[in-house]
C-alpha positions as CSV (number, residue, x, y, z in Angstrom):
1,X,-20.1,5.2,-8.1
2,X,-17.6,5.0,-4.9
3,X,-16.1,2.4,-2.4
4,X,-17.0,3.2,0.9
5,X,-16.7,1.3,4.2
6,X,-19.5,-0.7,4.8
7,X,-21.2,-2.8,7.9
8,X,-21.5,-6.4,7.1
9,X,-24.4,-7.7,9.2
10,X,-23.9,-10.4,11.9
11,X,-26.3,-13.4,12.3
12,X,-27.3,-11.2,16.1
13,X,-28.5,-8.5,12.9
14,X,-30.7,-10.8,11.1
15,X,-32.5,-11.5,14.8
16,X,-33.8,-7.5,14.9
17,X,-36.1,-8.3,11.7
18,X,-38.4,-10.8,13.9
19,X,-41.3,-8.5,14.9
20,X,-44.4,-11.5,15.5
21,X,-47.7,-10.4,17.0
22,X,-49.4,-12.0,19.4
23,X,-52.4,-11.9,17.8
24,X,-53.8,-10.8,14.5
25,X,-55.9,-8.1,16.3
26,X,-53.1,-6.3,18.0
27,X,-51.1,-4.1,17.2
28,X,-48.0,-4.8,17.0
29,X,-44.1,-3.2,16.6
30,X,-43.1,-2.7,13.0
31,X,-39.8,-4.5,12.3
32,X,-36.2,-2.8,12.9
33,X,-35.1,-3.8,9.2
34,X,-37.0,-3.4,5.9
35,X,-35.7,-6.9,5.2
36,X,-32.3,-6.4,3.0
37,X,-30.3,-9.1,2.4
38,X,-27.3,-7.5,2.7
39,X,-27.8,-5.1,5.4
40,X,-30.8,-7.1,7.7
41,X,-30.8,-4.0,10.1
42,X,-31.4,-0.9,8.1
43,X,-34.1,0.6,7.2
44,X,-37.7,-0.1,9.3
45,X,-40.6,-2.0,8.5
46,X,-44.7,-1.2,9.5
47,X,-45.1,2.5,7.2
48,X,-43.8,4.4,4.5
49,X,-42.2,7.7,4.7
50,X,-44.1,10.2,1.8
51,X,-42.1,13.4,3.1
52,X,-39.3,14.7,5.0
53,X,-39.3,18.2,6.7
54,X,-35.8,19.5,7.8
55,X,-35.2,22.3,9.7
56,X,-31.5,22.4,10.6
57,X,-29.1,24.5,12.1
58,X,-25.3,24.0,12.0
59,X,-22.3,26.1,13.0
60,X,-18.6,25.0,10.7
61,X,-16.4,25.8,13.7
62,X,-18.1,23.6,16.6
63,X,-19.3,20.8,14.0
64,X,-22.9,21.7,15.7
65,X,-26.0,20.4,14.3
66,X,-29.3,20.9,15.7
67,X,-32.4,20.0,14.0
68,X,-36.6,19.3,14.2
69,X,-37.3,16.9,11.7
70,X,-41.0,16.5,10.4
71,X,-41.7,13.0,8.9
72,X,-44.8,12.4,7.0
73,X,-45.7,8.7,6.8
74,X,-48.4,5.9,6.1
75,X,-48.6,3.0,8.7
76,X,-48.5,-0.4,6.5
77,X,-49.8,-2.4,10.0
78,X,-51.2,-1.9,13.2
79,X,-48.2,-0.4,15.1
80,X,-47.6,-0.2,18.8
81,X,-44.2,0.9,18.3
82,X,-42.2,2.0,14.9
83,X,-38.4,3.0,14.9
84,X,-36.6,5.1,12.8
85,X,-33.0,5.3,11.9
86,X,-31.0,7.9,13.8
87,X,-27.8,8.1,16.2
88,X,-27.7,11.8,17.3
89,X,-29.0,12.6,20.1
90,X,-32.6,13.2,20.3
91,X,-34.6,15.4,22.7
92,X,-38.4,14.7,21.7
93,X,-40.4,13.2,19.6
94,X,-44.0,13.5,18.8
95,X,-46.7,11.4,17.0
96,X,-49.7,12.9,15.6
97,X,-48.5,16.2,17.9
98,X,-48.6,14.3,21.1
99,X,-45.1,13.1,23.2
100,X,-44.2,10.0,22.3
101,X,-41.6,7.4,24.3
102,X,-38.4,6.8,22.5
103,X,-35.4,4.9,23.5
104,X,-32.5,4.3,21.7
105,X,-31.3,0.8,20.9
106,X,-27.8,-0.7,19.1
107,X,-25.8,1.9,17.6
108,X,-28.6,3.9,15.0
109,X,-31.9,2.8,15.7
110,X,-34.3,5.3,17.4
111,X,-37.6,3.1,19.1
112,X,-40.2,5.2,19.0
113,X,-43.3,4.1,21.2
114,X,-46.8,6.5,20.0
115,X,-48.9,7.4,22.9
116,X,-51.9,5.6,20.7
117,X,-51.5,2.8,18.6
118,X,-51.0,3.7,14.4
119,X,-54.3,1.7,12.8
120,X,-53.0,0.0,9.2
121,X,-53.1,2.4,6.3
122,X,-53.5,6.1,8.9
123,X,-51.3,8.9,7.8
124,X,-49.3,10.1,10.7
125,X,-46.8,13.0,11.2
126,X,-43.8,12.3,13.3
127,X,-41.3,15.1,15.0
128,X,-38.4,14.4,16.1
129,X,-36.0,17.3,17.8
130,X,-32.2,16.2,18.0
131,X,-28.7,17.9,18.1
132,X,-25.4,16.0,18.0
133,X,-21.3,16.5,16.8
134,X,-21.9,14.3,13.9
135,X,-18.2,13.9,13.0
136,X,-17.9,12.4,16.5
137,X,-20.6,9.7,16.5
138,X,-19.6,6.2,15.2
139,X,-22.3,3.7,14.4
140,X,-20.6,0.7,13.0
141,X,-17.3,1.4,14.2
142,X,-17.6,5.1,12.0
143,X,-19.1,8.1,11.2
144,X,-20.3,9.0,6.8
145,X,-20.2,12.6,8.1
146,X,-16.9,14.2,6.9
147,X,-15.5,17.1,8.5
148,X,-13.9,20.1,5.7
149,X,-12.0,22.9,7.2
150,X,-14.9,25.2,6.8
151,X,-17.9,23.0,7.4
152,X,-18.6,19.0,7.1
153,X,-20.6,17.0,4.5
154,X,-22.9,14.4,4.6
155,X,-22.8,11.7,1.4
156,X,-21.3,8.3,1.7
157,X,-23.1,5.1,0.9
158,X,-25.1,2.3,2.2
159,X,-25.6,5.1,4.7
160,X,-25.1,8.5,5.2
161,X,-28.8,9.7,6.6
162,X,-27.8,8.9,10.6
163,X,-25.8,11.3,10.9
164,X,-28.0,14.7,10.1
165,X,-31.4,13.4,10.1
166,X,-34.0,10.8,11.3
167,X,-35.1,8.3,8.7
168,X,-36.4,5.0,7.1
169,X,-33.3,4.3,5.5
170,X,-33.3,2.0,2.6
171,X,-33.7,2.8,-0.9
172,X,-37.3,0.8,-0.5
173,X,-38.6,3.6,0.8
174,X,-38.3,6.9,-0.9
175,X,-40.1,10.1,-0.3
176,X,-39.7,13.4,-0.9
177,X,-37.4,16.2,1.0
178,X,-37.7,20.0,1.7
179,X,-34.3,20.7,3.4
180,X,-34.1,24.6,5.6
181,X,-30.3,25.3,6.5
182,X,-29.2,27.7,8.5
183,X,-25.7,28.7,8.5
184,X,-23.4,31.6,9.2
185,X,-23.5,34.2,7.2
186,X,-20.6,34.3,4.4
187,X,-21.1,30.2,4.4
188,X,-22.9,28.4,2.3
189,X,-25.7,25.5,2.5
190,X,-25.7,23.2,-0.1
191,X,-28.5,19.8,-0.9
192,X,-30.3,18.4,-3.5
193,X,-33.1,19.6,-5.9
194,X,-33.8,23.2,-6.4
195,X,-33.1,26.7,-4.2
196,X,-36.6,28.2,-3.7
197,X,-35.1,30.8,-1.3
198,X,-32.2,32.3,1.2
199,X,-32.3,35.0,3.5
200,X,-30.4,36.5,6.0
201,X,-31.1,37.3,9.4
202,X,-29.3,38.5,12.7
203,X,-25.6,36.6,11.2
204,X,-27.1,33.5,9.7
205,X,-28.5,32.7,6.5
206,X,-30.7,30.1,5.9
207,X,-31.1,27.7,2.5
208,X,-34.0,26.3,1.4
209,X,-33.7,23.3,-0.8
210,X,-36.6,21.5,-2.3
211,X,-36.9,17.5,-3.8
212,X,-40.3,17.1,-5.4
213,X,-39.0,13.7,-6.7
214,X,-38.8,10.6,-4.7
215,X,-35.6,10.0,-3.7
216,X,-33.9,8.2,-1.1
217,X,-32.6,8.1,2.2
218,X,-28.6,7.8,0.8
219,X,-28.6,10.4,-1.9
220,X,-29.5,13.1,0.1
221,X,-26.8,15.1,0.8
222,X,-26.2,18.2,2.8
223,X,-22.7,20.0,2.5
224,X,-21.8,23.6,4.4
225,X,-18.4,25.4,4.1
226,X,-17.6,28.6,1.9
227,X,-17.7,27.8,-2.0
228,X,-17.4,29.0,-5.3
229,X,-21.0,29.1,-6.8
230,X,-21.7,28.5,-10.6
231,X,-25.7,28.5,-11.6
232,X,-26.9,28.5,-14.9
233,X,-30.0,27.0,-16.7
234,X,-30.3,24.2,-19.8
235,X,-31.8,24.6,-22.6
236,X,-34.9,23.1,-21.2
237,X,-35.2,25.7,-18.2
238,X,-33.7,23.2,-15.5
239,X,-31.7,25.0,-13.0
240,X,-28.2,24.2,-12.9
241,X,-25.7,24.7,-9.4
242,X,-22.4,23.4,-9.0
243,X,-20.2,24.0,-6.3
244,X,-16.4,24.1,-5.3
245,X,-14.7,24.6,-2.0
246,X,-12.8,28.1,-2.4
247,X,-9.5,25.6,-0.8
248,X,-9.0,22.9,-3.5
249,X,-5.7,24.1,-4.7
250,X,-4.2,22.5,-7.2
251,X,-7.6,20.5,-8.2
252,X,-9.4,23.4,-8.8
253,X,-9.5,24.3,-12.1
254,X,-9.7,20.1,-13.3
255,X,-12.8,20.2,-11.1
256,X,-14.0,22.9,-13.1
257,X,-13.4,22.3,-16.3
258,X,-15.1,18.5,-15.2
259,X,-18.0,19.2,-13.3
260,X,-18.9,22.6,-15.6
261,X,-19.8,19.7,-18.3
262,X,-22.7,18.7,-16.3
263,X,-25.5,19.9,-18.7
264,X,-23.4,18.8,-21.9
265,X,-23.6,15.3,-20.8
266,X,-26.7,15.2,-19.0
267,X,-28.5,16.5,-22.1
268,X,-26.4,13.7,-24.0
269,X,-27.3,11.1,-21.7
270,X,-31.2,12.0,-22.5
271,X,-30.3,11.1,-25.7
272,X,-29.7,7.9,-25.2
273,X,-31.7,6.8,-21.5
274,X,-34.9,8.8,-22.1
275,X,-35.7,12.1,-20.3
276,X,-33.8,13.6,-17.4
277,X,-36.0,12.2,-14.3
278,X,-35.7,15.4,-12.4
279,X,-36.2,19.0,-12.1
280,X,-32.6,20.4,-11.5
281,X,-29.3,19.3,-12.0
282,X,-25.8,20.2,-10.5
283,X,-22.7,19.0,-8.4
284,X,-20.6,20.1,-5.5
285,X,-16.6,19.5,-4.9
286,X,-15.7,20.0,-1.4
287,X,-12.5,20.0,0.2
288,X,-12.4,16.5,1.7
289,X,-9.8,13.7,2.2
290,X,-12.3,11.3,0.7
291,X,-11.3,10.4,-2.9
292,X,-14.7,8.7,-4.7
293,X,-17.8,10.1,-5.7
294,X,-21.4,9.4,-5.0
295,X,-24.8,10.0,-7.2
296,X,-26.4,12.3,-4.5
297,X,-29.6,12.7,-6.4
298,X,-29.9,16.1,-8.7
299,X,-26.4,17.3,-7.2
300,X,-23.2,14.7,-7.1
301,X,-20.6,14.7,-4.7
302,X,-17.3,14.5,-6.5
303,X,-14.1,14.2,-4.1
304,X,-11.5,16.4,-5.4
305,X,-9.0,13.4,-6.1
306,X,-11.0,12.7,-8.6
307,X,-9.6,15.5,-10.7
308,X,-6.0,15.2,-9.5
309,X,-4.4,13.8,-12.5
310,X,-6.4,16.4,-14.5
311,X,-10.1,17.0,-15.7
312,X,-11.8,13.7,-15.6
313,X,-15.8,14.3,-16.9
314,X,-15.9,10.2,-17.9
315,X,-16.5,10.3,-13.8
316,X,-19.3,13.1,-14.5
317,X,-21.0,10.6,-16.8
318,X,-21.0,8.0,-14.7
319,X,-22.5,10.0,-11.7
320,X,-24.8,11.6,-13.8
321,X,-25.9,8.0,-15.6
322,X,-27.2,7.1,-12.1
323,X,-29.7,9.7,-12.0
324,X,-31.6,7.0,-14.0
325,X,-29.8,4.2,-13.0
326,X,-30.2,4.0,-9.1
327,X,-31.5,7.3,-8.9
328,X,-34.9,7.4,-10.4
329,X,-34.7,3.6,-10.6
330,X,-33.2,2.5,-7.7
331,X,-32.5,-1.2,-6.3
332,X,-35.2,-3.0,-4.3
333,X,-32.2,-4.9,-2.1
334,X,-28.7,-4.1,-1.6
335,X,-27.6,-7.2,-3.6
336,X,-29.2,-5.3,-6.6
337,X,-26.0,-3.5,-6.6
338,X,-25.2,-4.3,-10.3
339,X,-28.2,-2.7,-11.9
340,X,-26.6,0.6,-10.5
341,X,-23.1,0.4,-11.2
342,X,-22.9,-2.6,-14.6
343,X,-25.4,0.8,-16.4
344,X,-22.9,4.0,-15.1
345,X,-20.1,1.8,-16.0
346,X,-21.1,1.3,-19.5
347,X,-22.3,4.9,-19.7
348,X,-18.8,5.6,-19.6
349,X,-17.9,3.6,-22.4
350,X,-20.8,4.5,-24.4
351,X,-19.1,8.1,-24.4
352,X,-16.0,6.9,-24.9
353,X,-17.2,5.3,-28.6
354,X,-19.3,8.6,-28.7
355,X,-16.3,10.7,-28.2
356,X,-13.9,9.1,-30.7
357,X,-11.9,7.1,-27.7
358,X,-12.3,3.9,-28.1
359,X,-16.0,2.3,-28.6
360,X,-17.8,0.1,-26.3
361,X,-16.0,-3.4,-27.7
362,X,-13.0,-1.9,-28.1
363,X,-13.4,-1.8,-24.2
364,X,-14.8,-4.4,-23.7
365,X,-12.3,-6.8,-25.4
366,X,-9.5,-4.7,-23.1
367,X,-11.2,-5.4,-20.2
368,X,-12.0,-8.7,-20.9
369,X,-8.2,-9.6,-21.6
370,X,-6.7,-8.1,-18.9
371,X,-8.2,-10.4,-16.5
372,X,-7.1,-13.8,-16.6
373,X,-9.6,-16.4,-16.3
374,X,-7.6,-17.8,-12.7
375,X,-8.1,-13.7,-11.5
376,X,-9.7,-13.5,-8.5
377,X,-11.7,-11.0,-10.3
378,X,-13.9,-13.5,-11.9
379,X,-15.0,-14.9,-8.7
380,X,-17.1,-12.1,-7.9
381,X,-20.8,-12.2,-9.1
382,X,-21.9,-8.9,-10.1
383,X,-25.7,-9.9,-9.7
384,X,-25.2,-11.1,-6.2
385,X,-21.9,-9.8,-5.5
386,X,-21.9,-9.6,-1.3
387,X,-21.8,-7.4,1.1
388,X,-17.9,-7.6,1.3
389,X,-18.0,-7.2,-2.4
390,X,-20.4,-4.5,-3.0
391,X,-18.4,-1.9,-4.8
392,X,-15.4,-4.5,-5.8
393,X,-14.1,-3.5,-9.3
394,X,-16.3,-6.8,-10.9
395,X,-19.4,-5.4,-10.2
396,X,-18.3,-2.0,-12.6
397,X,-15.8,-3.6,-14.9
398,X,-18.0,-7.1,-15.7
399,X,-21.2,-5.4,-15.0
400,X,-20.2,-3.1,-18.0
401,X,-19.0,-6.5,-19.7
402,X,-22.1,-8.1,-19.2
403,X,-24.3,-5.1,-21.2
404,X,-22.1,-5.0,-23.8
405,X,-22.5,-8.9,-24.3
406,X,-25.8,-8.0,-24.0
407,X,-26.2,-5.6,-26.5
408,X,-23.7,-8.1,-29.1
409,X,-26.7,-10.4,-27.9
410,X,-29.6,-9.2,-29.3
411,X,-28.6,-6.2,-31.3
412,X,-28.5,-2.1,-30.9
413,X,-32.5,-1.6,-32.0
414,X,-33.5,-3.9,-29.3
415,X,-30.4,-2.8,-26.6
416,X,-30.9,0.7,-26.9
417,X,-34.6,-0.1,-26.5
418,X,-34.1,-1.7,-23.5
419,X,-32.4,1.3,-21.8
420,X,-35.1,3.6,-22.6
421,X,-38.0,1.2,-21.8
422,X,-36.4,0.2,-18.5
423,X,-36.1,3.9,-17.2
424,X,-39.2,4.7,-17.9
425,X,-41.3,1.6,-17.0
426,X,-39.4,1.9,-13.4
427,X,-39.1,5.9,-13.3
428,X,-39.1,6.8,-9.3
429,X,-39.6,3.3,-8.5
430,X,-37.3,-0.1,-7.3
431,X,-36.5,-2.8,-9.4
432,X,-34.1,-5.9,-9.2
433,X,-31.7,-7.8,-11.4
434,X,-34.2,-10.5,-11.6
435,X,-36.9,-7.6,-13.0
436,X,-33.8,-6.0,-15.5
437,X,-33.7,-9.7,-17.3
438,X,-37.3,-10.3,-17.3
439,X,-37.6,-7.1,-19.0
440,X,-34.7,-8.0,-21.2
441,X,-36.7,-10.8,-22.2
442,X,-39.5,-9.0,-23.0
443,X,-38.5,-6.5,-25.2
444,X,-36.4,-8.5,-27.2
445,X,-38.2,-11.7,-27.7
446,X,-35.5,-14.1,-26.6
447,X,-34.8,-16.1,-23.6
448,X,-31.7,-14.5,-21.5
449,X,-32.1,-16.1,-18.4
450,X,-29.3,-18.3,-19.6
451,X,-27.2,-16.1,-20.7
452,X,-27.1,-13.3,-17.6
453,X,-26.4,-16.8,-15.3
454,X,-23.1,-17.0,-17.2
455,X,-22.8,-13.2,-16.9
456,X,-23.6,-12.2,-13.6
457,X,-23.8,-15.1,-11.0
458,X,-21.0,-17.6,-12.5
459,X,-17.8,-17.6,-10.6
460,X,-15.9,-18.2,-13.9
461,X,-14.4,-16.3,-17.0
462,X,-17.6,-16.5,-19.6
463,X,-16.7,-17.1,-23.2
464,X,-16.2,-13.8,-25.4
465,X,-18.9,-12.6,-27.3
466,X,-19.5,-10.2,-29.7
467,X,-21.4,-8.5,-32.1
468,X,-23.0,-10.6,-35.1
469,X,-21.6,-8.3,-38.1
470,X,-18.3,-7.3,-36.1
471,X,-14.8,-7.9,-37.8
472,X,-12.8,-10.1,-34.8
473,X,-9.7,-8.1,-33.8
474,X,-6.2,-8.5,-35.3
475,X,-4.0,-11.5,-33.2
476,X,-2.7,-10.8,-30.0
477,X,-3.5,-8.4,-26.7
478,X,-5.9,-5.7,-27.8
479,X,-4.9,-2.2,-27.9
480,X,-5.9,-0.6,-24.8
481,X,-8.2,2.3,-25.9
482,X,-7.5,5.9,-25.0
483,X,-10.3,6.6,-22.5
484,X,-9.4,3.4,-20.5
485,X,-7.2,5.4,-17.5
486,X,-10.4,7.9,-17.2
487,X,-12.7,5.5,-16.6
488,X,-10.5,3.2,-14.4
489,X,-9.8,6.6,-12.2
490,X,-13.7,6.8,-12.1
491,X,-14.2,3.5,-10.6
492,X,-11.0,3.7,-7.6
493,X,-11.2,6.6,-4.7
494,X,-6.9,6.9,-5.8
């Protein structure tokens, strides 16, 4: 979950995906976009990216990052040319251990011209040796690295990959990451996945951080500055680390008492979406000005506004619920949006009812009343929502509307059903709305195409619905349940 500021592309954008051949036989450049609807210039097309190597070196008081990145990948064509998405500065590259020409075009694409052409389906190894002031390059008008008073972080969303490594960035194509950080010593290095090592050498300390999941380009996160380190294991053995700036102040201890839940509800969450997709689990707080929170994969990045009013773990849920959704099942286009957020949103209400604070309908009949059928809120299509629109309240609040009517729809056996199966027929793949209600379908036995029209791509206030043996509530507004303000807090970076 978070609003972030986002690129909207240009027609001049949807140009870069036109990569023709001139003849069958010849290779020829992979596209400069993977082909999103949304966002027509980000990722690449031509190969797939199986592993990233980074070894990385950054110093908290300069902002300094230097770093050799080693990018194991699978040409999908012929290529003469493939690029990669970058916009530090670069000082090599190599193909299959020989120089390669690279130039850089628009604001993070990184052309990248082998000294042989790539034959369809070759593994090749890329290496690409950079070094940049990521606080102080803008792509898009600006920079998803933020600056903390003993370090900087990298986790924002569409895109946060530019700024500290070199990449095929789109959820499309995930891979997995083995992430060497070397830092001063007293700070600290933090990423996703597991620690396999640290150690300590001539004033710097290097971390070693290891995915063995597939996992994309945007929920990898890297995070330096001095913090307060919590580790501990669940009861199934997975390694837990969390992580709080040692400056948060008066946020401190609301953080804690939030983020310290992460097992508790991860192991709940099991319960109720099928097994935990990955082998650790964690989150980090640093001390940013940015106020939302993002599902870097394994390890979430909570913005310490989060927890100014207080503890808040309804926003721990929600991050944690898209480890499966989005995570481990992540969107094949940007305009997929909803079968991220609609699921984390109604995670939160599911543990609201389990917690005795109001249960699902209870929450959904208060959020249905308190927009008006002439809100502009109703105009937004949570299956298609924009790119303007990406992260507008609609897409959590009637996304979360829209599973609830589903689950009044066809009943808990079959709803509950549909959680479990989804996540696990999908698990480290990509799916789209259009797959969620084809599954829907299928596991249920009735049509639905109908009914997610109404829900998700209708510009209108759908009738109420809900469950079959439910009592309808007494007259008038209903009551607005206690976890309500939580979960709202979740959803806005206030």
């Amino acid at each position: 979950m978070r609003h972030h500021r986002l690129i909207v592309p240009s027609a001049a954008a949807a140009c870069l995906l036109l990569a023709i051949p001139a003849s069958a036989a010849e290779p020829a450049p992979g596209a400069p976009g993977i082909g999103d609807s949304y966002y027509p210039s980000y990722g690449n097309g031509g190969y797939d990216v199986s592993h990233y190597d980074l070894r990385l070196k950054y110093q908290p008081k300069t902002d300094g990052l230097e770093g050799t990145a080693t990018i194991v990948a699978t040409a999908k064509q012929d290529l003469s040319r493939f690029n990669l998405d970058f916009a530090l500065d670069v000082r090599e590259v190599l193909v299959g251990g020989k120089k390669a020409a690279f130039t850089k075009t628009g604001d993070h694409e990184l052309e990248v011209t082998p000294a042989a052409a790539l034959g369809s389906g070759r593994p090749f190894t890329v290496v690409v040796r950079y070094s940049g002031t990521p606080s102080k390059v803008e792509a898009g008008g600006f920079t998803s690295w933020q600056r903390t008073p003993d370090g900087g972080v990298a986790a924002n969303e569409p895109e946060s990959a530019w700024w500290w490594f070199p990449s095929n960035d789109h959820p499309l194509d995930k891979a997995t990451y083995d992430v060497s950080v070397a830092v001063p010593d007293g700070t600290q290095a933090i990423s996703n996945g597991v620690l396999t090592s640290s150690t300590s050498q001539l004033g710097w300390t290097r971390y070693n951080w290891r995915s063995s999941k597939p996992q994309a380009t945007y929920l990898a996160t890297l995070a330096v500055g001095t913090f307060d380190i919590t580790t501990d294991t669940t009861a199934n053995g997975l390694p837990v680390v969390n992580a709080y700036s040692k400056d948060l102040g008066d946020n401190a201890g609301a953080a804690r008492a939030s983020v310290e839940r992460t097992a508790e509800v991860a192991d709940w969450e099991s319960t109720v979406f099928g097994p935990y997709p990955f082998d650790a689990l964690g989150g980090y707080v640093p001390n940013v000005s940015a106020g939302f929170a993002l599902e870097t994969q394994t390890r979430p990045f909570y913005g310490p506004k989060k927890f100014a009013k207080g503890s808040n773990v309804s926003v721990v849920v929600h991050e944690l619920a898209h480890q499966w959704f989005g995570d481990s099942v992540s969107l094949k286009d940007w305009r997929d949006i909803w079968i991220n957020e609609g699921f984390a949103s109604y995670a939160q209400w599911l543990w609201s009812e389990k917690e005795g604070e109001g249960t699902a309908q209870e929450l959904a009949d208060y959020t249905y009343a308190s927009y008006p059928a002439d809100d502009p809120f109703w105009k937004v299509e949570p299956g298609d929502p924009g790119a303007a629109n990406q992260f507008h309240e609609a897409v959590y609040d009637r996304g979360a509307l829209t599973l609830q009517a589903l689950r009044n729809r066809v009943g808990d056996k079959a709803f509950f059903a549909i959680l479990k199966g989804w996540t696990t027929e999908h698990r480290y793949g990509n799916a789209s709305v259009k797959d969620f209600v084809a599954y829907a379908e299928k596991v249920s036995g009735e049509p639905l195409a109908a009914f997610f029209d109404t829900w998700l791509f209708t510009p209108s206030k759908p009738a109420a619905t809900r469950a079959k043996a439910a009592r309808l509530s007494p007259a008038g507004a209903p009551v607005r349940p206690k976890s309500w303000q939580k979960i709202q807090a979740a959803h806005s970076e206030k």
